[in-house]
C-alpha positions in Angstrom: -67.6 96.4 84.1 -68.5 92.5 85.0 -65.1 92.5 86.2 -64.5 96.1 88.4 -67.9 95.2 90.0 -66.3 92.0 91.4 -68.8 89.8 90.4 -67.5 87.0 88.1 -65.1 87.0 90.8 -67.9 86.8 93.1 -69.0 83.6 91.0 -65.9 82.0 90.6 -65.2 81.9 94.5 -68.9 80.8 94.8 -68.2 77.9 92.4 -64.7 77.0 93.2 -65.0 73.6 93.4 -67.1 72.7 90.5 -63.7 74.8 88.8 -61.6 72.9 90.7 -62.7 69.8 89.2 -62.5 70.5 86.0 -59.3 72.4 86.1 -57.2 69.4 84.7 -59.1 68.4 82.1 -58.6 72.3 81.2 -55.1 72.4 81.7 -54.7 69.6 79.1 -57.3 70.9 76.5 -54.7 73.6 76.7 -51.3 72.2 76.9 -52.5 69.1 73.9 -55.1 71.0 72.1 -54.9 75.1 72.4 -51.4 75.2 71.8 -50.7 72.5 69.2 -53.4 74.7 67.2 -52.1 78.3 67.5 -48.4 76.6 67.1 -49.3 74.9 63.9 -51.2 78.8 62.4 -47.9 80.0 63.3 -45.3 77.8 62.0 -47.2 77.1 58.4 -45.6 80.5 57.3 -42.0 78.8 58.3 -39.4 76.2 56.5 -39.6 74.6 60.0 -36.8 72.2 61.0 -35.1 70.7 63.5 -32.4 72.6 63.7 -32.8 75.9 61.7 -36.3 77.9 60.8 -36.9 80.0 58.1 -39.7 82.3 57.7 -41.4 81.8 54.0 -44.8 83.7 54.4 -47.4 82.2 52.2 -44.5 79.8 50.3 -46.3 76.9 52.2 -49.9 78.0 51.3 -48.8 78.5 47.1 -46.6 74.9 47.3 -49.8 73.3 48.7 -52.4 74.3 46.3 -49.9 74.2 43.2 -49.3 70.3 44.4 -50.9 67.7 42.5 -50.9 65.3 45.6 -53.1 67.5 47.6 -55.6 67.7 45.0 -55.3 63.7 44.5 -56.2 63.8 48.6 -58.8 66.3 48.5 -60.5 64.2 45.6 -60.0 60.9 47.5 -61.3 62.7 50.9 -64.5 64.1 48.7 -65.6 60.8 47.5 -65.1 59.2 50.9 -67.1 61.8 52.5 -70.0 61.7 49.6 -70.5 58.5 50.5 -69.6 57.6 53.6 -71.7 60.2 55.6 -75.2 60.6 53.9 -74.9 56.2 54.1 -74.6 56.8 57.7 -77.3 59.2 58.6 -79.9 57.5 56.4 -78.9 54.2 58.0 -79.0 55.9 61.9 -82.4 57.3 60.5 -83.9 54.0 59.6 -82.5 52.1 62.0 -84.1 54.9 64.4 -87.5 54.8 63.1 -88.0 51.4 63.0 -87.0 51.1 66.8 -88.7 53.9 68.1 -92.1 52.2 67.5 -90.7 49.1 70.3 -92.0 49.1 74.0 -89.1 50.8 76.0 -87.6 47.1 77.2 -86.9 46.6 73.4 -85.5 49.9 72.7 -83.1 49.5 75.8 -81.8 46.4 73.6 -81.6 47.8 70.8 -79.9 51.1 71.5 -77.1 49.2 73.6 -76.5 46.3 70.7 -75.8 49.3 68.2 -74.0 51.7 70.1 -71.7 48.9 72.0 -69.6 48.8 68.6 -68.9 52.2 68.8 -66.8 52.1 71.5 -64.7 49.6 69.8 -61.7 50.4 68.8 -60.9 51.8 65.0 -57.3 50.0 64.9 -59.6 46.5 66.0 -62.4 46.8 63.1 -59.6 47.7 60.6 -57.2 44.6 61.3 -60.7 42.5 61.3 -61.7 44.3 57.9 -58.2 43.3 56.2 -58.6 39.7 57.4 -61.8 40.1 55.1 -60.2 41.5 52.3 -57.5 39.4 52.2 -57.2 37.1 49.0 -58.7 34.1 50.9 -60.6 36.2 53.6 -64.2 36.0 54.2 -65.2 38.3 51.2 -64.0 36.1 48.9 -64.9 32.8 50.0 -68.1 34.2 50.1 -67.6 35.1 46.4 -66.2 32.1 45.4 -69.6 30.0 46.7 -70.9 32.3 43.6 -68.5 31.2 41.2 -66.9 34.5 41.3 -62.8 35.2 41.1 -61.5 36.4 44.3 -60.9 40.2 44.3 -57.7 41.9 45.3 -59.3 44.6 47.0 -56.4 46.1 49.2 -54.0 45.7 46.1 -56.0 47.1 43.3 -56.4 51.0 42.6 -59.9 50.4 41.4 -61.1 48.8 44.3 -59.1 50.2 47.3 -61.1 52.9 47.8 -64.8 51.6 47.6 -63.3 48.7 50.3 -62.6 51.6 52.9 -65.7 53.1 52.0 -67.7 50.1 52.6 -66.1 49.4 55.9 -67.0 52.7 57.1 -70.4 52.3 55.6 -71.5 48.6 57.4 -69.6 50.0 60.9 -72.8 50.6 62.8 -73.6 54.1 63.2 -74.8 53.9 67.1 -74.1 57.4 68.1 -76.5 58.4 65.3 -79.2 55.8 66.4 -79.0 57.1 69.9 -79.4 60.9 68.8 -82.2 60.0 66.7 -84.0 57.6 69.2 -84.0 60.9 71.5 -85.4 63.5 68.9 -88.2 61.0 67.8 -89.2 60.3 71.8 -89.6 64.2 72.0 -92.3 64.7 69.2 -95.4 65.2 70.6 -97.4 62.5 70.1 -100.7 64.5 69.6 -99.6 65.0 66.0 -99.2 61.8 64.9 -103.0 61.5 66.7 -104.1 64.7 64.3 -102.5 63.0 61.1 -103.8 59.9 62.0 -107.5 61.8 62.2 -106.6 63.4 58.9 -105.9 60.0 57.2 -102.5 60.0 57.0 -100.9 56.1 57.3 -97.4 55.7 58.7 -95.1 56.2 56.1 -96.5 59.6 55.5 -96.6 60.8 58.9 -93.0 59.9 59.0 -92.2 62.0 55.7 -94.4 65.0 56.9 -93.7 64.9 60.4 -91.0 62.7 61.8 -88.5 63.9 59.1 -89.0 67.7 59.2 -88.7 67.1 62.9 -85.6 65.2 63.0 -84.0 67.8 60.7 -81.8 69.8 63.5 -80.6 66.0 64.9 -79.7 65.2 61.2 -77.7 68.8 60.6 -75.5 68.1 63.6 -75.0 64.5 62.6 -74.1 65.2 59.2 -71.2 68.2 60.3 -70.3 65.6 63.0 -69.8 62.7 59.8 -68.0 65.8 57.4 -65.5 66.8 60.2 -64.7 62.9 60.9 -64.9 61.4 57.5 -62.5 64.4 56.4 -60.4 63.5 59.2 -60.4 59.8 58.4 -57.0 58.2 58.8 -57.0 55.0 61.2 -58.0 53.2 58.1 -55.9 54.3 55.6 -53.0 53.8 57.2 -54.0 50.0 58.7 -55.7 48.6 55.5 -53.7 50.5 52.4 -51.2 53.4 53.5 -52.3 55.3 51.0 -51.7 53.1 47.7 -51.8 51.7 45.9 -49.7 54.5 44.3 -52.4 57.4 45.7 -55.3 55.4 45.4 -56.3 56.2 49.0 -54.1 58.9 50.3 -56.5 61.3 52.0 -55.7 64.6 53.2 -54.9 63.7 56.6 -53.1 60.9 55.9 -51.3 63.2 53.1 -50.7 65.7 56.5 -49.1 62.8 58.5 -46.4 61.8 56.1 -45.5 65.1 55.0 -44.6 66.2 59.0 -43.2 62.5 60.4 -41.9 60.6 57.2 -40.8 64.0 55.7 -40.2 66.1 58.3 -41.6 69.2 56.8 -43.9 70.2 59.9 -44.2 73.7 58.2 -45.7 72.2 54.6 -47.9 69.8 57.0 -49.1 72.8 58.8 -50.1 75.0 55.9 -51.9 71.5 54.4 -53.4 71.4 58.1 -55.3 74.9 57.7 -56.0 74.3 54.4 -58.2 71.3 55.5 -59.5 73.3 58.1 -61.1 75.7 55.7 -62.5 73.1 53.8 -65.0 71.5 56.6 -65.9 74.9 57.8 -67.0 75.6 54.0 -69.0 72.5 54.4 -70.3 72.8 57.5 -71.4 76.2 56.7 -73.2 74.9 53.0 -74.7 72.1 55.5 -76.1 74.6 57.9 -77.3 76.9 55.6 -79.7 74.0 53.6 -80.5 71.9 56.5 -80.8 74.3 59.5 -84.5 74.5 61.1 -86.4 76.8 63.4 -88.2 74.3 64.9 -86.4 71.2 67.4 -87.7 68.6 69.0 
């Protein structure tokens, strides 16, 4: 009806340039993003190759969850993600609170000196991160001033894992800061006022009223942190390439070697939409406990 009445196309030629200008950025959402997405749904049901394709139906989907490698992944990805992402929104949450307090001059600081990192590049902190870990790298000479033996921490299968995790923990979490620092500036502060009437002291008007508050801010951050820490790669594949043996093999580092070392872009595919249904079961557990009525 919107349509035989003319007037979308009635809005479209009244906004024509504002489409104009984001026409490219359009055209490659859908010639890099669109495409690449309905192409992979479609060839995870083939043997796809090079030079012959075969169609296997669910072959890919069975081979996948039958592997032992993909559940190695998943388990690596899990831990990861447990505790990579609740580290990261506490931090952005305390780091938050105890700048939101500043006069604005001080805020303007502190907002730019934790998001500037961000913008860094993931390749650059990695490389810095395995000069660390290296056997005479900063970690250990710091550990030797304790009289403590150096660590192999890139080597070992034990501690491989927790050294990724660490350097996702201590990379500053500015976008969180930033989205925090704007939800606290929108509380009204007549509330704090009334609490303050009521008796309350700080630390309990930030657990009854900053927190609940905050509680939208800290949902989207914490599906943001599920869909990129499931996603996590960079790292892996800088610092340990997945060993040693499968000690850090995640599932998208598990997805790149299976379509560009092995060449099977079908198996990779199916592995691809597997992971894909795994953060939207997450992200629907995590709107389902943390969603609110009430934003700020």
């Amino acid at each position: 009806m919107v349509i035989k009445n003319g007037s979308l196309l009635k809005d479209i030629y009244k906004h024509k340039l504002d489409y104009f200008f984001i026409l490219p950025k359009f055209i490659l959402f859908i010639i890099f993003i669109a495409l690449p997405v309905v192409w992979a749904f479609f060839i995870a049901f083939q043997e796809y190759g090079i030079f012959e394709t075969i169609w296997v139906g669910l072959t890919n989907f069975r081979d996948v969850l039958t592997g032992d490698l993909f559940w190695i992944a998943l388990w690596n990805t899990f831990r990861y993600t447990l505790v990579v992402v609740p580290s990261q929104v506490i931090i952005a949450l305390i780091l938050a609170s105890l700048i939101n307090p500043l006069n604005r001059k001080a805020q303007i600081f502190f907002r730019g000196a934790y998001y500037l990192p961000t913008v860094t590049s993931v390749v650059v902190i990695s490389m810095i991160w395995r000069w660390m870990y290296n056997s005479k790298g900063l970690i250990n000479y710091l550990l030797s001033l304790l009289n403590i033996d150096a660590v192999n921490w890139l080597g070992s299968s034990t501690w491989a894992l927790p050294a990724i995790i660490l350097m996702s923990i201590l990379t500053p979490p500015g976008v969180g800061v930033i989205l925090y620092l704007a939800s606290m500036g929108s509380i009204p502060e007549s509330l704090y006022e009334a609490a303050r009437i009521d008796g309350a002291g700080p630390i309990t008007s930030w657990f009854k009223i900053t927190l609940p508050l905050v509680k939208p801010t800290t949902l989207y951050l914490a599906i943001l942190g599920t869909i990129g820490s499931f996603q996590v790669f960079a790292q892996v594949l800088l610092l340990t390439d997945g060993g040693p043996g499968y000690a850090t093999t995640t599932l998208v580092h598990l997805i790149y070697n299976s379509a560009f070392r092995d060449f099977e872009f079908g198996f990779a595919s199916a592995q691809a939409i597997v992971l894909f249904g795994i953060v939207l079961f997450f992200s629907f557990i995590q709107v389902k406990f943390l969603s609110s009525d009430v934003e700020y």
